[in-house]
Biopython code that builds the backbone (N, CA, C, O; Angstrom):
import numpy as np
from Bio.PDB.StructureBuilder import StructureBuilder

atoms = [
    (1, "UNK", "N", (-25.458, -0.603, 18.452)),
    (1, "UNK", "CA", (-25.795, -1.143, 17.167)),
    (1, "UNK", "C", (-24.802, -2.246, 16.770)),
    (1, "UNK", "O", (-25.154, -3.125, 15.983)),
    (2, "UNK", "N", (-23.427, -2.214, 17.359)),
    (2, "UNK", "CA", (-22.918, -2.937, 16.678)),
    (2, "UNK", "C", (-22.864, -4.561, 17.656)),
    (2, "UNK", "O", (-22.506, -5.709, 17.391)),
    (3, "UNK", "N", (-23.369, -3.939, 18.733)),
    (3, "UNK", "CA", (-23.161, -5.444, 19.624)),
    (3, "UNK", "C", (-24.884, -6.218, 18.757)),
    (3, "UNK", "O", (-24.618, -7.300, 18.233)),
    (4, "UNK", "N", (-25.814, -5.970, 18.655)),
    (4, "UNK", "CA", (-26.836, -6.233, 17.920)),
    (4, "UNK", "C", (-26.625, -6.923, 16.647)),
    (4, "UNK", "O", (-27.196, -7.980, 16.380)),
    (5, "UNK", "N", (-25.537, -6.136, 15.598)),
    (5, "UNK", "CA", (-24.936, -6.836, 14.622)),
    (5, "UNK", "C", (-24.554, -8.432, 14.804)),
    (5, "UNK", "O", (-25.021, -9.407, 14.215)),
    (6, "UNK", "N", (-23.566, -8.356, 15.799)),
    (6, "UNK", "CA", (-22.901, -9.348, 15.872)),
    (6, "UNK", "C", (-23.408, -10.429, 16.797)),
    (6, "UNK", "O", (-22.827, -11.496, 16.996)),
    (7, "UNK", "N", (-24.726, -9.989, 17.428)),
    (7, "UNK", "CA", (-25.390, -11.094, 17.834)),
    (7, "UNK", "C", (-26.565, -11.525, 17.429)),
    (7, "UNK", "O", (-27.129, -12.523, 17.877)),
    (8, "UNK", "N", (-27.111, -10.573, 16.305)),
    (8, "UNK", "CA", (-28.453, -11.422, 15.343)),
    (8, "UNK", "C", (-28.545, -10.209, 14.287)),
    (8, "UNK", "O", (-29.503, -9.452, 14.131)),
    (9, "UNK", "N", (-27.752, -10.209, 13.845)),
    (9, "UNK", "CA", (-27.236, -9.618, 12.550)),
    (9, "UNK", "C", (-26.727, -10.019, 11.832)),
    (9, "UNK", "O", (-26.305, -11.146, 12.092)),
    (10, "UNK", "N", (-26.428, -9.526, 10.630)),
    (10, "UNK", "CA", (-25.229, -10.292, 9.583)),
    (10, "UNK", "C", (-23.922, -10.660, 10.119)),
    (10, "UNK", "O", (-23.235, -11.536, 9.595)),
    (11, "UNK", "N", (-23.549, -9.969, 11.213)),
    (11, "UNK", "CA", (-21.706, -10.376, 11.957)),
    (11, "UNK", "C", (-22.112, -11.699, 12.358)),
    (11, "UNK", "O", (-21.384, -12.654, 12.089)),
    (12, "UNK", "N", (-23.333, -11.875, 13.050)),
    (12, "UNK", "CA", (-23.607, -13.146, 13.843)),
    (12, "UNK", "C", (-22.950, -14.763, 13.391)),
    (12, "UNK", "O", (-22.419, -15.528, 14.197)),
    (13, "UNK", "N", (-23.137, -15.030, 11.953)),
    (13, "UNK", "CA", (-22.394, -15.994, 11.715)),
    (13, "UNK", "C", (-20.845, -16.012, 11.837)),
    (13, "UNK", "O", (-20.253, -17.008, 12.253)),
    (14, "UNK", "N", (-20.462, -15.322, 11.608)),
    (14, "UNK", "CA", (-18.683, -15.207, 11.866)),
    (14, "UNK", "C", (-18.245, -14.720, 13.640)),
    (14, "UNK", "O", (-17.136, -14.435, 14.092)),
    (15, "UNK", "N", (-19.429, -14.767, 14.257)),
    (15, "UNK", "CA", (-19.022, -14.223, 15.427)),
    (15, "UNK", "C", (-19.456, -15.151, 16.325)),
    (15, "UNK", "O", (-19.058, -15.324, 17.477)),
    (16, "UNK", "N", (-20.257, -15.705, 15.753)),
    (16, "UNK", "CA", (-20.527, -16.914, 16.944)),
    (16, "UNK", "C", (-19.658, -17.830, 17.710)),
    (16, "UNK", "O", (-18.525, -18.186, 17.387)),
    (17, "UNK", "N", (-20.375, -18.194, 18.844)),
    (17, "UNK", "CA", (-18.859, -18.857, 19.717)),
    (17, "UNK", "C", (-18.108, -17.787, 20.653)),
    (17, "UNK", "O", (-17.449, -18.054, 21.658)),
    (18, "UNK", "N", (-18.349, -16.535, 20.109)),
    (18, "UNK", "CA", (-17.280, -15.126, 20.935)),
    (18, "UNK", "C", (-18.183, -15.143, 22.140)),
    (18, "UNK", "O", (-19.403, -14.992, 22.205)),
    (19, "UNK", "N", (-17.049, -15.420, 23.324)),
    (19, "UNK", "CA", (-17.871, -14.629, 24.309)),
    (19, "UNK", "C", (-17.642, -13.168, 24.889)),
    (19, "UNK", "O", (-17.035, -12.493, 24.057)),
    (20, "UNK", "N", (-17.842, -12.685, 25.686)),
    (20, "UNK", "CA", (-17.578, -11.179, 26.002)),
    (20, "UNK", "C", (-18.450, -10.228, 25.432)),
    (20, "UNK", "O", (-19.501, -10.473, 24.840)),
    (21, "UNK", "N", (-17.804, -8.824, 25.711)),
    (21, "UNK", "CA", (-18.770, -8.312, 25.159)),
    (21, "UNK", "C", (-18.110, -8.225, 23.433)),
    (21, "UNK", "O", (-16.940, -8.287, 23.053)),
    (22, "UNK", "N", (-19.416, -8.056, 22.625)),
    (22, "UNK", "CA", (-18.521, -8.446, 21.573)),
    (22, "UNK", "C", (-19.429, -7.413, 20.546)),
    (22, "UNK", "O", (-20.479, -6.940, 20.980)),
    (23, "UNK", "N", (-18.827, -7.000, 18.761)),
    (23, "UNK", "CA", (-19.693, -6.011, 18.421)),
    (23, "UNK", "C", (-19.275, -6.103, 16.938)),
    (23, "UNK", "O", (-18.096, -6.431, 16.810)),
    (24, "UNK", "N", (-19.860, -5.923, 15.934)),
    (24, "UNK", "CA", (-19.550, -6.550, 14.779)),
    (24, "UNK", "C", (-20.200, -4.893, 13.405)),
    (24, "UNK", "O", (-21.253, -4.256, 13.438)),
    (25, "UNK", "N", (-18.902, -4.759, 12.347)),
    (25, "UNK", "CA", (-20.012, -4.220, 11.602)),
    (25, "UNK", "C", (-19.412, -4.968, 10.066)),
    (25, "UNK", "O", (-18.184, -5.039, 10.010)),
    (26, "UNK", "N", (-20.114, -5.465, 8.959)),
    (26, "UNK", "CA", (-19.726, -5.607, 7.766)),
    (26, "UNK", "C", (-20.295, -5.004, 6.654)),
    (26, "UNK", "O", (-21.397, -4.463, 6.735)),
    (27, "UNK", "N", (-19.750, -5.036, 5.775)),
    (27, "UNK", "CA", (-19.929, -4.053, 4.718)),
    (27, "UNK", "C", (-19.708, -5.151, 3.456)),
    (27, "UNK", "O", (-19.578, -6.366, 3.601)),
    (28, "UNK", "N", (-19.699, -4.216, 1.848)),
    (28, "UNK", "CA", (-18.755, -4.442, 1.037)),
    (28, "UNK", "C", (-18.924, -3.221, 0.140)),
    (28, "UNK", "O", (-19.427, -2.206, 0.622)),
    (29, "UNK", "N", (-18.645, -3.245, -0.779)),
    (29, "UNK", "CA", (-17.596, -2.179, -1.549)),
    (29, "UNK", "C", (-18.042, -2.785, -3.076)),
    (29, "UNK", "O", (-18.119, -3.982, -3.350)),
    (30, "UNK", "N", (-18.308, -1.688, -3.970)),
    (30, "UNK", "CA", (-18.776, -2.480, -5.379)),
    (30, "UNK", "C", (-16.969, -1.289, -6.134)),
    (30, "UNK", "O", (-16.481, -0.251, -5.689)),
    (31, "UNK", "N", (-16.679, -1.910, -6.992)),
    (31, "UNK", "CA", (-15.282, -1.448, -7.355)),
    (31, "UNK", "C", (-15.723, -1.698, -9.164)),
    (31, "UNK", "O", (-15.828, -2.901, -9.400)),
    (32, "UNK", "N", (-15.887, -1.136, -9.948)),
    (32, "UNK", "CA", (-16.365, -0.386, -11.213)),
    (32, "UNK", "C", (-15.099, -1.757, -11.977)),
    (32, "UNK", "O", (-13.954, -1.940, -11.564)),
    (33, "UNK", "N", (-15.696, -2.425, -12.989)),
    (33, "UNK", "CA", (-15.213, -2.973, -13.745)),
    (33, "UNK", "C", (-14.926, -4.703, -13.117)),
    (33, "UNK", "O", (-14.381, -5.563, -13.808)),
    (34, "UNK", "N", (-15.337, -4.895, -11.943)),
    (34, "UNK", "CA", (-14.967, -6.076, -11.186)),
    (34, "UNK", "C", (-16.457, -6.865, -10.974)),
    (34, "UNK", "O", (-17.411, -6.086, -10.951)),
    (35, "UNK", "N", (-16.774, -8.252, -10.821)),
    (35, "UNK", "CA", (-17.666, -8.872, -10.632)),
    (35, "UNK", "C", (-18.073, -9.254, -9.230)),
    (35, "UNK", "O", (-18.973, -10.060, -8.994)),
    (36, "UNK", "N", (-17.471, -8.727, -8.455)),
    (36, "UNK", "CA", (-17.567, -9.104, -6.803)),
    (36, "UNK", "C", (-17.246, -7.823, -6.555)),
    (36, "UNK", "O", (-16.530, -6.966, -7.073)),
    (37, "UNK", "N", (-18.314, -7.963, -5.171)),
    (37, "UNK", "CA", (-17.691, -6.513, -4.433)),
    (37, "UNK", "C", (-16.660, -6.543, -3.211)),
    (37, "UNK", "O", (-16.093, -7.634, -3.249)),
    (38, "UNK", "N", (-16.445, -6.185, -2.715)),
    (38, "UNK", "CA", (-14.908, -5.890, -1.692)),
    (38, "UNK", "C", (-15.574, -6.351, -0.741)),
    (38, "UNK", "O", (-16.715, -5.908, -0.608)),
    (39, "UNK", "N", (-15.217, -7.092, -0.049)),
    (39, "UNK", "CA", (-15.497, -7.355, 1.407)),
    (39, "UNK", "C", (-15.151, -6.724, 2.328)),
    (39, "UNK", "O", (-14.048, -6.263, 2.033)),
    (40, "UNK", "N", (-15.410, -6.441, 3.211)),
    (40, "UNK", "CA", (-15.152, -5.625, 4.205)),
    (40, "UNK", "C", (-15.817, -5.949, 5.779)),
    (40, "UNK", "O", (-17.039, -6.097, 5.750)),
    (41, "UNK", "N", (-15.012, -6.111, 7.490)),
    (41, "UNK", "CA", (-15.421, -6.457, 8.065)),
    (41, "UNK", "C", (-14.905, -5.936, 9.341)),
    (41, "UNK", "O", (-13.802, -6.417, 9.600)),
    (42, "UNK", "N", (-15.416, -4.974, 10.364)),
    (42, "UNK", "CA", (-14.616, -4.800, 11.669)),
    (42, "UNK", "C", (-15.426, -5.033, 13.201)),
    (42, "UNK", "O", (-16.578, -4.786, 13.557)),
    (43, "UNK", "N", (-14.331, -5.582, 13.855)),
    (43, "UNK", "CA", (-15.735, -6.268, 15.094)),
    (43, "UNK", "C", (-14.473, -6.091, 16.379)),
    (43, "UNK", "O", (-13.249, -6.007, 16.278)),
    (44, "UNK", "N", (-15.215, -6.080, 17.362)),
    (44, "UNK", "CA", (-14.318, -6.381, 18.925)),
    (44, "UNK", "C", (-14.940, -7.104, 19.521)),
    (44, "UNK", "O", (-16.113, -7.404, 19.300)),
    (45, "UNK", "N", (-14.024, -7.623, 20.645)),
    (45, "UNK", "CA", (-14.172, -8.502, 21.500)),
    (45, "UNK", "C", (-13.679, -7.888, 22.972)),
    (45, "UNK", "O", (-12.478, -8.002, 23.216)),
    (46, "UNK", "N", (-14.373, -7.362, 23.785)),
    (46, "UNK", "CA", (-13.973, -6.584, 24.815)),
    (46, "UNK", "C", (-13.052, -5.147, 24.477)),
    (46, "UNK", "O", (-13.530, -4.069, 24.122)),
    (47, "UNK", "N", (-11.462, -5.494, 24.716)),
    (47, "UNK", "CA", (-10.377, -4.901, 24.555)),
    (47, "UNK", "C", (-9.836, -4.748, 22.963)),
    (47, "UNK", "O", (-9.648, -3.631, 22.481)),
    (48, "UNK", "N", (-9.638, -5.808, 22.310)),
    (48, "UNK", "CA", (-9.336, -5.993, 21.395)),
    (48, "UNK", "C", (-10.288, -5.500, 20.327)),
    (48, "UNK", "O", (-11.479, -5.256, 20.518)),
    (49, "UNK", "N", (-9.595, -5.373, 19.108)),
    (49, "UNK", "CA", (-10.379, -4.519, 18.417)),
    (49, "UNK", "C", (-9.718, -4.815, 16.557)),
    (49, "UNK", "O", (-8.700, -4.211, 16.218)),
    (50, "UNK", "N", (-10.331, -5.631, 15.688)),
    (50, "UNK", "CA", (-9.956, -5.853, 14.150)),
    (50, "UNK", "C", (-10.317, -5.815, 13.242)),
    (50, "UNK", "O", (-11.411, -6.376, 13.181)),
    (51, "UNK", "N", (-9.835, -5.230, 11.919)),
    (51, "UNK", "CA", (-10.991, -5.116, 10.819)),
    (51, "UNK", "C", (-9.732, -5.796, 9.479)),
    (51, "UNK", "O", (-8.522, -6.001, 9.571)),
    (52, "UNK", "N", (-10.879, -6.021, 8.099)),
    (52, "UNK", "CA", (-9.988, -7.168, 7.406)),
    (52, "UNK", "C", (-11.221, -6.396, 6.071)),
    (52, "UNK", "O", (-12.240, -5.705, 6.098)),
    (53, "UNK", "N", (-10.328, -7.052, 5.010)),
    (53, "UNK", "CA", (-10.771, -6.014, 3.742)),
    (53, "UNK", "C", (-10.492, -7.501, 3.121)),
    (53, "UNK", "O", (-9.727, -8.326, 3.621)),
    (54, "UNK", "N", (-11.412, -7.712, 1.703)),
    (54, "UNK", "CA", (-11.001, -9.005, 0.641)),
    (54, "UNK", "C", (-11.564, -8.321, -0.223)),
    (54, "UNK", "O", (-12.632, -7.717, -0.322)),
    (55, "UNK", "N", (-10.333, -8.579, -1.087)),
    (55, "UNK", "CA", (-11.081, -7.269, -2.591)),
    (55, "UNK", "C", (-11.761, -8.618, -3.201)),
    (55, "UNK", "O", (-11.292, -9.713, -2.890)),
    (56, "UNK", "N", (-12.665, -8.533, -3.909)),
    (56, "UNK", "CA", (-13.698, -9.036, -4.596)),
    (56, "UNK", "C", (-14.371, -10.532, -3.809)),
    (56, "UNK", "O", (-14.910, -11.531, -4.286)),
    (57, "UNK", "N", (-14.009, -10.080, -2.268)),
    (57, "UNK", "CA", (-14.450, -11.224, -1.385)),
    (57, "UNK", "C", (-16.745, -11.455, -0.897)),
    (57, "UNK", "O", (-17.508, -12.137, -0.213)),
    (58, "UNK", "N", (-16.737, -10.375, -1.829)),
    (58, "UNK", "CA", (-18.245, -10.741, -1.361)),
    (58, "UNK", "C", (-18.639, -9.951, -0.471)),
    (58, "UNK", "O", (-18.088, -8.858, -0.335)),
    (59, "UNK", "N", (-19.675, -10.346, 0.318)),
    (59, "UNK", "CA", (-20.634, -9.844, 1.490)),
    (59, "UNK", "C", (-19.300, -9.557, 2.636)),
    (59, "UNK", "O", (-18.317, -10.297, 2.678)),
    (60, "UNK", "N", (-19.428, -8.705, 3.268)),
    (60, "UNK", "CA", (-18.506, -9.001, 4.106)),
    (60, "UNK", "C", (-18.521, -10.069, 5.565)),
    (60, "UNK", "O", (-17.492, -10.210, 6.225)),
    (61, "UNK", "N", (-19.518, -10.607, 5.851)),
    (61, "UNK", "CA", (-19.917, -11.291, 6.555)),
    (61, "UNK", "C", (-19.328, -12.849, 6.222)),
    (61, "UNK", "O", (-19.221, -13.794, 7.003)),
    (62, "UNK", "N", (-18.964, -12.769, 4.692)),
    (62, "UNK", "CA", (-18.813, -14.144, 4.263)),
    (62, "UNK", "C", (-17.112, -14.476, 4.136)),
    (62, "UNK", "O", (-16.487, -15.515, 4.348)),
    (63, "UNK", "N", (-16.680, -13.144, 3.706)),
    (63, "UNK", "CA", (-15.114, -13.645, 3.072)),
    (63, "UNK", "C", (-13.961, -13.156, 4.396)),
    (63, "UNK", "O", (-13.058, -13.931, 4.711)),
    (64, "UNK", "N", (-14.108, -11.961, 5.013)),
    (64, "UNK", "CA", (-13.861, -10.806, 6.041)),
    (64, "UNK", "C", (-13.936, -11.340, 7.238)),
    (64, "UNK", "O", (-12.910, -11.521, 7.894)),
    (65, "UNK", "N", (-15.481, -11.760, 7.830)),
    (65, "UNK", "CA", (-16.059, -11.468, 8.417)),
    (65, "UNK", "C", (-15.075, -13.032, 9.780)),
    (65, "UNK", "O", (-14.827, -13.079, 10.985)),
    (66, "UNK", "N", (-14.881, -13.885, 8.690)),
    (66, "UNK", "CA", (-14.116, -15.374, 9.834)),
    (66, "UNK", "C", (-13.011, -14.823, 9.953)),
    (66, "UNK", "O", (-12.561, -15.011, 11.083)),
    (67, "UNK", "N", (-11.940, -13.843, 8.897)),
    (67, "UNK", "CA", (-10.590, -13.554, 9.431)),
    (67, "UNK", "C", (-10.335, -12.664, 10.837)),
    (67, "UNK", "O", (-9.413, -12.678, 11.652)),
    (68, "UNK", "N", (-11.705, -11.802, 10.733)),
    (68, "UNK", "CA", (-11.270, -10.808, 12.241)),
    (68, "UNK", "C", (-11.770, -11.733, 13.257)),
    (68, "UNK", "O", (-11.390, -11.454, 14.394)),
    (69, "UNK", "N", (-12.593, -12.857, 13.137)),
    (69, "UNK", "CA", (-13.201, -13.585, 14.058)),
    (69, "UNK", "C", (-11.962, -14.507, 14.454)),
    (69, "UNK", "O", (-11.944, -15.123, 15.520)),
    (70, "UNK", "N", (-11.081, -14.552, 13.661)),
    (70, "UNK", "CA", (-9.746, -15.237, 14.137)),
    (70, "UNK", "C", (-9.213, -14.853, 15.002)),
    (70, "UNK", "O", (-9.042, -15.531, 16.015)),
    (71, "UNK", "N", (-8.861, -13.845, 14.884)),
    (71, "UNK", "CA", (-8.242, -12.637, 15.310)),
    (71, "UNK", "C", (-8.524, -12.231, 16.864)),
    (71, "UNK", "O", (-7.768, -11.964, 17.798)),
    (72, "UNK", "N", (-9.917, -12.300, 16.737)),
    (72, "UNK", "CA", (-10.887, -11.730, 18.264)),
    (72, "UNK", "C", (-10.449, -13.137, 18.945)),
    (72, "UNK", "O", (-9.736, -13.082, 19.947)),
    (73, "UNK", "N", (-10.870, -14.446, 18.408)),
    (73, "UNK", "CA", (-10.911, -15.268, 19.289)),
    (73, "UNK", "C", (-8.842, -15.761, 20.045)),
    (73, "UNK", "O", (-8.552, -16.288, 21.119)),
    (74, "UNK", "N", (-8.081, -15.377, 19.126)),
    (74, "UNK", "CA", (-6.702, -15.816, 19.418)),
    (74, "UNK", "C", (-6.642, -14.471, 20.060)),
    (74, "UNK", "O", (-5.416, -14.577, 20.027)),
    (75, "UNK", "N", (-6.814, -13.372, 20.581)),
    (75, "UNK", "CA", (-6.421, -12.049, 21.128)),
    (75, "UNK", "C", (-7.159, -12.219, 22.469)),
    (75, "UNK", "O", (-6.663, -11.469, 23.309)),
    (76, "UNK", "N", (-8.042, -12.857, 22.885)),
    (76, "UNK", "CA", (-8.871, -12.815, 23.708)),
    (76, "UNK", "C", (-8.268, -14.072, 25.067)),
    (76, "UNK", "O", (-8.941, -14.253, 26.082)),
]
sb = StructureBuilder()
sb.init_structure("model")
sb.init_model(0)
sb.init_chain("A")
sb.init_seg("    ")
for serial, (resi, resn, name, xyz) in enumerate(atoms, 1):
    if name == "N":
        sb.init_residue(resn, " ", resi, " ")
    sb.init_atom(name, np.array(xyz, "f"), 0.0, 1.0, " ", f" {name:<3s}", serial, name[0])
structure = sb.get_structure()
């Protein structure tokens, strides 16, 4: 499920470009009194393996979702 995510799923935009095997899940988080919800984002790239949180960052695909893609692509 999660390699599916990250190749025509919501991960897909922040994951594109990864080669390997690669696997994506995002989320977010609604937090009581705040106007954005938490972002939230964890994905691998073979071996490597990262997840990244943005409090009131949105979808997690949007705010999350490029920092672990940093991450995968400089680890790889």
């Amino acid at each position: 499920m999660m390699r599916l995510t990250a190749t025509q799923g919501t991960a897909q935009p922040a994951m594109s470009g990864l080669g390997g095997d690669i696997g994506a899940k995002t989320g977010s988080a609604e937090v009581d009194g705040e106007n954005n919800p938490d972002s939230w984002f964890t994905g691998f790239r073979d071996d490597v393996a990262a997840a990244a949180m943005v409090k009131q960052g949105g979808h997690g695909g949007d705010a999350a979702g490029p920092i672990v893609a940093a991450v995968l692509r400089a680890g790889g």
